[in-house]
C-alpha positions, 0 to 999 in steps of 0.5 A: 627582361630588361636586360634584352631591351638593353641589348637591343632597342630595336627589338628589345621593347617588342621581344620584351611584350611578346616575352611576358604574353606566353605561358611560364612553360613557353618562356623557360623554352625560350630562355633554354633556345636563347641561351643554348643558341649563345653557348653555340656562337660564342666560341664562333664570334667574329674577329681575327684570331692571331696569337704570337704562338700561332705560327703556321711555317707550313702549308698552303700560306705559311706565316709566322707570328712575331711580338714585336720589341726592341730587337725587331726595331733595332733589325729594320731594314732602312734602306734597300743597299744598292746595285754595285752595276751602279755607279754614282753620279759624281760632277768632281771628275766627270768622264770625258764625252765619247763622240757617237753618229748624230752628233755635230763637230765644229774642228777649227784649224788656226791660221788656216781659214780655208780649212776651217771654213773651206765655203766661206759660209756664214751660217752660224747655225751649229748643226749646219755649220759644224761637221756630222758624224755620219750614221755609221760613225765616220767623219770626214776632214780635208786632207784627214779623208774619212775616218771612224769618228765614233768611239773617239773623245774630243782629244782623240779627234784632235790628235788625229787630225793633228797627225793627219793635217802635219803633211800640209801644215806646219805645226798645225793646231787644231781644235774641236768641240761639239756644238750639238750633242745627238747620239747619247739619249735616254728615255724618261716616262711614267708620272712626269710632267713631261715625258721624253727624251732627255740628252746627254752631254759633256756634263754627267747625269743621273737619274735626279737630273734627268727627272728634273729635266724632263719637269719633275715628278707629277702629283700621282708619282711615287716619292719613294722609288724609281725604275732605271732599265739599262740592257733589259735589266731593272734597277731600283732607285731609292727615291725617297732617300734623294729627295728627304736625305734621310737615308744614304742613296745613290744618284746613278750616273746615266749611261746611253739607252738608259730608262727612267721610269716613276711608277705612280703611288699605288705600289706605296699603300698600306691597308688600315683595316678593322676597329678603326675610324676609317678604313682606307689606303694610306700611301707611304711617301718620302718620309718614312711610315710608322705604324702610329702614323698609318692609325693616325692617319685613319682616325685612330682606333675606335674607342668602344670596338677597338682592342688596342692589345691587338694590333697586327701586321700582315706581310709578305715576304719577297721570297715566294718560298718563305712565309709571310710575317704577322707582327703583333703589337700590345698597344695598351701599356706606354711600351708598346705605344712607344714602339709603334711609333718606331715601327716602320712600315712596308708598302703593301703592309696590312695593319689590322686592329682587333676588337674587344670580346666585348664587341665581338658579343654585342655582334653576335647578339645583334645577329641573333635577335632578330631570329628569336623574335621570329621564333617567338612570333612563330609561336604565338602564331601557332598557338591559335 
């Protein structure tokens, strides 16, 4: 009986003495329980039992189980392809200010103080001291009367106060600009060190600009995407390939009434689960993941337990109606290394390491001790 206090140390000394202190015809009862009580469990061992012929494209949860190779690798998607509503933010040829409400115009008459500065004011504010465009888009001008300012560029403004003026001044010439720009916002929010409103003026902006305006991203916040909400309509941004270039992205030009909105890492984890040294979320960041790195990250797979041709990869689908993929990975020949370090994983990925038959015996034998001990302790009982 050597072999059951191997098995166990914690029972096998006392099962070992309650073993040799029954009769020859209780002991083969007990080997026959023991040994039937195998037989039964073995095929119910614990672990995960996933095959690449195990695919399952119906009911309930549908998957389907791929080996992974080098056309799959060759397949991944690198990047999401964006919105053709979004246009890319370009500085070369910026688009002329369209004027709007709030906003403060200075318009200068050449020649003609009385005109540009018809109160002989010297407040040098530029809100104060420049002309408003009333709430309802209207700006008033001497000789010029009302007129609807909003909707019109700086040139459009000078050419009709330029036509206006031309019936009480010579050749007139004007000049108009804005000293303060009010009427073109957009929000930005979520993990940002300083969330608010951020102006847009005569010089375009985009998403990185209205990021970095507003303080830049917080320690919680995803380095990999961004939400830009423009007429109740949401948009991703490829944040992770602005920032690392590792990947073509777009810096989307902002338009008025825009949002920008970082949501923090918890979209960005991958879960390590099974034979491994630590089991824990693993936040993907600007840089790519593979799955060689996610296993590193965790301590790497346990030496004893782990059964490193059983590697898999639970995901699901972004399509409610299409099954979920499980990739399973043979990690113990040097092919199979070398294509996990290619393997790029996905947010919400699940990565399970199976364990060897090995260790799924030992624990169904761990779990069965402590019963026969109890059985052989009953008996001993029950026989006085």
């Amino acid at each position: 009986m050597q072999w059951l206090s191997g098995l166990s140390p914690q029972y096998g000394q006392s099962s070992e003495r309650e073993y040799k202190s029954l009769g020859a015809p209780m002991r083969a009862s007990a080997l026959t329980l023991f040994l039937a009580s195998l037989s039964i469990i073995s095929g119910c061992a614990p672990g995960l039992r996933v095959s690449a012929n195990g695919s399952q494209l119906s009911g309930p949860m549908p998957y389907e189980v791929l080996e992974i190779n080098p056309a799959i690798i060759a397949d991944q998607a690198t990047n999401t392809p964006p919105s053709e509503d979004l246009v890319p933010l370009n500085l070369n040829t910026p688009d002329q200010y369209i004027i709007g409400p709030g906003d403060v115009l200075q318009i200068v008459v050449w020649d003609h103080l009385e005109l540009t500065n018809p109160f002989g004011s010297t407040n040098r504010d530029p809100i104060t001291a420049g002309q408003l465009v009333a709430a309802d888009g209207t700006l008033y001008f001497p000789y010029a009367g009302v007129f609807k300012a909003s909707g019109m560029t700086m040139q459009q403004v000078r050419e009709h106060l330029t036509h206006s003026l031309s019936s009480v001044v010579n050749k007139p010439q004007v000049d108009v600009r804005v000293t303060a720009f009010r009427s073109s916002r957009i929000q930005v929010t979520g993990e940002i060190k300083n969330p608010g409103v951020v102006t847009l003026d005569d010089t375009p902006k985009g998403v990185i600009e209205a990021i970095n305006e507003r303080g830049g991203l917080n320690p919680t916040a995803s380095r990999r995407i961004a939400t830009l909400i423009r007429k109740g309509k949401s948009y991703e941004v490829d944040l992770a390939g602005l920032l690392s270039g590792n990947s073509p992205s777009i810096n989307p030009q902002l338009n008025p009434g825009d949002i920008v909105h970082v949501p923090d890492t918890n979209n960005d984890q991958v879960f390590v689960l099974g034979e491994l040294s630590k089991q824990a979320p693993v936040i993907i960041g600007q840089q790519r993941m593979t799955l060689t790195e996610a296993l590193t990250k965790s301590g790497g797979m346990n030496h004893l337990t782990a059964n490193d041709s059983g590697v898999l990869i639970f995901r699901r689908s972004l399509d409610p109606a299409a099954p979920a993929t499980i990739y399973a990975l043979d990690m113990s020949s040097p092919k199979g290394v070398l294509l996990a370090g290619e393997f790029d994983l996905k947010p919400r990925d699940v990565v399970y390491v199976k364990a060897t038959a090995f260790a799924q015996y030992n624990s169904v034998i761990n779990q069965l001790l402590p019963t026969i001990s109890a059985v052989f302790q009953i008996d001993r009982l029950t026989r006085y």
